[in-house]
C-alpha positions in Angstrom: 91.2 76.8 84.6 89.8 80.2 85.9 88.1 82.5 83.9 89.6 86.1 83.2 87.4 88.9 84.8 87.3 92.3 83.8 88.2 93.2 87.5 91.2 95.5 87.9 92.6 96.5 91.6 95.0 99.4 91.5 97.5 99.6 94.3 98.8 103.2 95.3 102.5 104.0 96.3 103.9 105.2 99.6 101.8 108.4 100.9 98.5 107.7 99.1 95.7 110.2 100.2 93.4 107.9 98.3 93.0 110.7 95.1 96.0 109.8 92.9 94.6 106.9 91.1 91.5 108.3 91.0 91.7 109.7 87.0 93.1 106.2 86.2 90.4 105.0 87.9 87.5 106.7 86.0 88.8 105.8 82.9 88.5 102.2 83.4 85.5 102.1 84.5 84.1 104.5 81.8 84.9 101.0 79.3 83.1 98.4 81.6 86.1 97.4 84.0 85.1 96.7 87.6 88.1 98.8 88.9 89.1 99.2 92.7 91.3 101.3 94.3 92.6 99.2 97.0 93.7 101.9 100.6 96.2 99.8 102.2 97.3 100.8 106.0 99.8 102.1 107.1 101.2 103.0 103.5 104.1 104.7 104.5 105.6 101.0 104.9 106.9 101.6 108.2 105.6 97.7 109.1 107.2 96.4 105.5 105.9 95.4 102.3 105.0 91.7 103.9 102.2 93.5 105.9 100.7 95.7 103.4 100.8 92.2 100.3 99.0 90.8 103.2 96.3 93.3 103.2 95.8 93.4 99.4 95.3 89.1 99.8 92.2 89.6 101.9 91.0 92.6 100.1 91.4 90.9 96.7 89.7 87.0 98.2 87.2 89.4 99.4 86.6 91.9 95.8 87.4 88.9 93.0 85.1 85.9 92.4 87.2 82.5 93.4 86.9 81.0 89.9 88.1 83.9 88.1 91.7 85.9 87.9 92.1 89.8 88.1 94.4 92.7 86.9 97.0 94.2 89.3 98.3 97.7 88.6 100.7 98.6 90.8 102.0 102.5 90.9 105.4 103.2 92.3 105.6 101.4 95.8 102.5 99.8 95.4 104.0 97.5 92.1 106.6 96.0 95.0 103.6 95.5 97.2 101.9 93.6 94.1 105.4 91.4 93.5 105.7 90.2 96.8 101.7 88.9 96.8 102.5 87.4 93.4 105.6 85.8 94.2 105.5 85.3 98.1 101.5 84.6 98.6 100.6 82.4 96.1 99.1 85.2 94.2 100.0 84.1 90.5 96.9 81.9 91.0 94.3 84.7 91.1 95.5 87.1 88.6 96.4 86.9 84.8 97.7 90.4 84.0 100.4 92.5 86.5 101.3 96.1 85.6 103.7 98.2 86.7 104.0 102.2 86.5 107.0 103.8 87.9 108.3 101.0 90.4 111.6 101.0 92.2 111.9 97.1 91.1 115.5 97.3 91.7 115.4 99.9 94.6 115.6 103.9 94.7 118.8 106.2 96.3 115.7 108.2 98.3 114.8 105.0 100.1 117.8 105.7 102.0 116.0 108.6 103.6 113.4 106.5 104.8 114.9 104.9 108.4 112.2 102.0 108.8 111.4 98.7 107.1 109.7 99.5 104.3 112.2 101.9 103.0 115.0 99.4 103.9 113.2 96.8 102.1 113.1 99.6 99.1 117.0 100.5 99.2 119.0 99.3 96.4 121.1 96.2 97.1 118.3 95.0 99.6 117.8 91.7 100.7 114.0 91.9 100.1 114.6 93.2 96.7 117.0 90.8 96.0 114.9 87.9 96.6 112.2 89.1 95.1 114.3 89.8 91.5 115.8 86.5 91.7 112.2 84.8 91.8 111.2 87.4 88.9 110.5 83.9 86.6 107.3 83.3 88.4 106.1 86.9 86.9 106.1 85.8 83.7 102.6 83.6 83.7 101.2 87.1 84.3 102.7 88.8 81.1 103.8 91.8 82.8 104.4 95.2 81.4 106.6 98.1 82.9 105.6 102.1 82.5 108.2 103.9 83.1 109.7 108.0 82.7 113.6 108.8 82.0 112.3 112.0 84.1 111.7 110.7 87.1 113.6 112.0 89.8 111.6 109.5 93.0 112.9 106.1 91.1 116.8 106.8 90.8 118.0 105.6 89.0 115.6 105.9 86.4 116.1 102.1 84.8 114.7 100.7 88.3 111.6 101.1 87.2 112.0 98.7 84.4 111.2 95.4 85.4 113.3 93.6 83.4 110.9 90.6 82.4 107.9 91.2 79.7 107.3 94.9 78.1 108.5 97.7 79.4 107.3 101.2 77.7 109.5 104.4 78.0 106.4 108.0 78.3 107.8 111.2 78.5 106.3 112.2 81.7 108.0 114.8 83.9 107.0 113.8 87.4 106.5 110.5 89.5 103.2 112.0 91.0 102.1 112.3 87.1 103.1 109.3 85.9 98.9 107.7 87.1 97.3 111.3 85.5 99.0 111.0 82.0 96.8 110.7 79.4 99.4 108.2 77.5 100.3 106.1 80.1 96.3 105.5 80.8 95.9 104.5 76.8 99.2 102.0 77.3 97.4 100.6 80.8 93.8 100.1 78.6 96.3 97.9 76.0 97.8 95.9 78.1 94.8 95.6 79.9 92.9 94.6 77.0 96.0 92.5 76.0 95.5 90.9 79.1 92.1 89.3 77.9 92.5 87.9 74.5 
């Protein structure tokens, strides 16, 4: 059996400039977490979320020791991009803890606006998101956890972003693009973290 690391790779959503998991960042590391921020390319989906899971395999066989499993925070697109590695890549094997903040598991209306793959992957009703919901089982070796804002007006409806298997946490936080800055959803990411490791 693998041994649980401290390591913890946080995935960015659609648009990342590379700064907005940086506070999230910090914080971890500030209580001994080896934290990455993983830059995926091209992360406005255009090729599909197959292409950018297959990135974060390589990155994480490269960043996590092969006899130990890893954390997996996923913010908004990049939590889809974590499920399909998880359920799709024989990623259950290398991680023990998978977190979601603000993730359109069940698709989001503005993915309409988004004429390639990766949007059409992140529609709701899609075949990719389908699949991947009616494999959600597998998730469960992970105990995963759900962060998620009634006020968010990217994820609509509002309830996609509750997974739907493990814990799910309701923040008052009034923007998508704050959900990663908030000082409470931070405190609930160190807990499950944390919870990951007992």
């Amino acid at each position: 059996m693998k041994r649980k690391s401290r390591t913890v790779l946080l995935i960015p959503g659609i648009f990342d400039r590379g700064t907005s998991l940086l506070r999230m960042q910090h914080e971890l590391a500030t209580e001994n977490y080896d934290v990455h921020y993983i830059h995926l390319r091209y992360n406005s989906g255009w090729h599909g979320m197959e292409h950018l899971s297959s990135q974060l395999l390589a990155k994480l066989e490269h960043i996590v020791d092969k006899e130990t499993t890893c954390t997996l925070v996923g913010f908004s697109m990049g939590g889809i991009i974590a499920r399909y590695y998880l359920q799709a890549l024989n990623g259950l094997e290398r991680v023990h803890k998978f977190i979601s903040i603000s993730s359109p598991h069940h698709g989001s209306y503005w993915a309409n606006f988004l004429p390639y793959k990766g949007g059409k992957q992140l529609r709701i009703g899609s075949d990719f998101l389908r699949a991947l919901n009616l494999g959600i089982q597998k998730l469960e070796v992970t105990e995963p956890a759900s962060i998620w804002t009634p006020y968010d007006i990217t994820i609509m409806p509002h309830s996609s972003a509750i997974l739907g298997l493990g814990t799910s946490y309701e923040v008052p936080v009034i923007l998508h693009r704050m959900m990663p800055l908030s000082s409470k959803v931070i405190s609930l990411l160190k807990q499950e973290i944390k919870s990951g490791l007992d």
